[in-house]
C-alpha positions in Angstrom: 102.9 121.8 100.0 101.1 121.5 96.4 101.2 118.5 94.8 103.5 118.3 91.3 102.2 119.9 88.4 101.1 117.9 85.6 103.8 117.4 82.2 102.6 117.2 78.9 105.3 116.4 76.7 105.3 116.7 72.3 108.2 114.2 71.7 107.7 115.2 67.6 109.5 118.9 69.1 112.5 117.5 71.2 115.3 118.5 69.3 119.0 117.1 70.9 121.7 118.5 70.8 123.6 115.2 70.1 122.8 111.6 69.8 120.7 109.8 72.1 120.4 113.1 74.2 117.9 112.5 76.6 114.8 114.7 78.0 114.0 112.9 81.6 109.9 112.4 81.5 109.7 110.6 85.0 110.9 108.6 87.9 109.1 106.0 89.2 110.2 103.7 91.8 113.7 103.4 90.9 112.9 103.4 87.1 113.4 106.1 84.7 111.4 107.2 82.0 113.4 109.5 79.3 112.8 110.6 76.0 116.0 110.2 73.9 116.2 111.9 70.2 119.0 110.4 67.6 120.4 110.1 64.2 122.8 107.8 65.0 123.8 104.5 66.2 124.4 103.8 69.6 126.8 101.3 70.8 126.3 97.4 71.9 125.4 97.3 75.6 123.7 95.6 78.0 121.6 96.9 80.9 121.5 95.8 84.6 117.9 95.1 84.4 114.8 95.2 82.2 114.3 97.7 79.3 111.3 98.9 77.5 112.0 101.3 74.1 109.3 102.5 72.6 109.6 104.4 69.1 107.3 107.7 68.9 108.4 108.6 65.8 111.0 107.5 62.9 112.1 104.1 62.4 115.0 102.1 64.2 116.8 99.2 63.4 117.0 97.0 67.1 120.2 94.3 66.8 120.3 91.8 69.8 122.4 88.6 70.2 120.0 85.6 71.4 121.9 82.2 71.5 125.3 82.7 69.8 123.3 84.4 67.0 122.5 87.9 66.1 118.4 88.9 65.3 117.2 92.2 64.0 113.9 93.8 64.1 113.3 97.3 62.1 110.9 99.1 64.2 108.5 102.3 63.2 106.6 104.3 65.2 104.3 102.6 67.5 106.5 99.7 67.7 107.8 98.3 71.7 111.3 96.3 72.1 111.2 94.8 75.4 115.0 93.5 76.2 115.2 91.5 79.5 118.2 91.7 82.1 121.4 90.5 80.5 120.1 90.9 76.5 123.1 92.4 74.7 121.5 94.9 72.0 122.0 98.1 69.7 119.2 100.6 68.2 120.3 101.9 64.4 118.1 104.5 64.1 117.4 104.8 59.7 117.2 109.2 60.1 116.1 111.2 62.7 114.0 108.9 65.6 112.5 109.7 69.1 112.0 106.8 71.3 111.3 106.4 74.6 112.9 104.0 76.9 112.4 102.8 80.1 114.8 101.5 82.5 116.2 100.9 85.9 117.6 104.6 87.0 121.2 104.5 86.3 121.5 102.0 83.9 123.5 102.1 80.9 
């Protein structure tokens, strides 16, 4: 058996067909690794674990409520939100953004 073949992926040329359609990268251990492209809001949620969101390219208004009180962060390319287990949160993406999240396999 030969071992997997190497991906190289160019997030600036994933195109979805809707909001926050998602191009799996990888699965490691339970978590999954996915590419997501959007131009719109997604809805308030929170995950059954940890999740890592990393912008690769347009900017993205992150909401999350922290003590009875909602915060907001505007994040650009380059830029890491790390929500832990139980953080209720939205992304507002401001145009067309690519980010890529990381999170338990399955989660929400």
């Amino acid at each position: 058996m030969s071992p997997p073949t190497p991906t190289v992926v160019r997030s600036r040329d994933f195109i979805g067909s809707r909001a926050w359609d998602a191009l799996p990268v990888a699965l490691i251990d339970g978590v999954g690794v996915r590419l997501h492209w959007t131009d719109q809001p997604y809805v308030w949620h929170v995950n059954d674990g940890q999740e890592v969101f990393a912008v690769l390219d347009g900017r993205v208004q992150m909401r999350w409520r922290q003590e009875g009180a909602e915060r907001v962060a505007l994040l650009e390319a380059g830029d890491v939100f790390h929500a832990p287990e139980g953080t209720e949160h939205v992304a507002h993406p401001q145009g067309t953004a690519r980010v890529l999240v990381i999170e338990r396999e399955g989660s929400a």
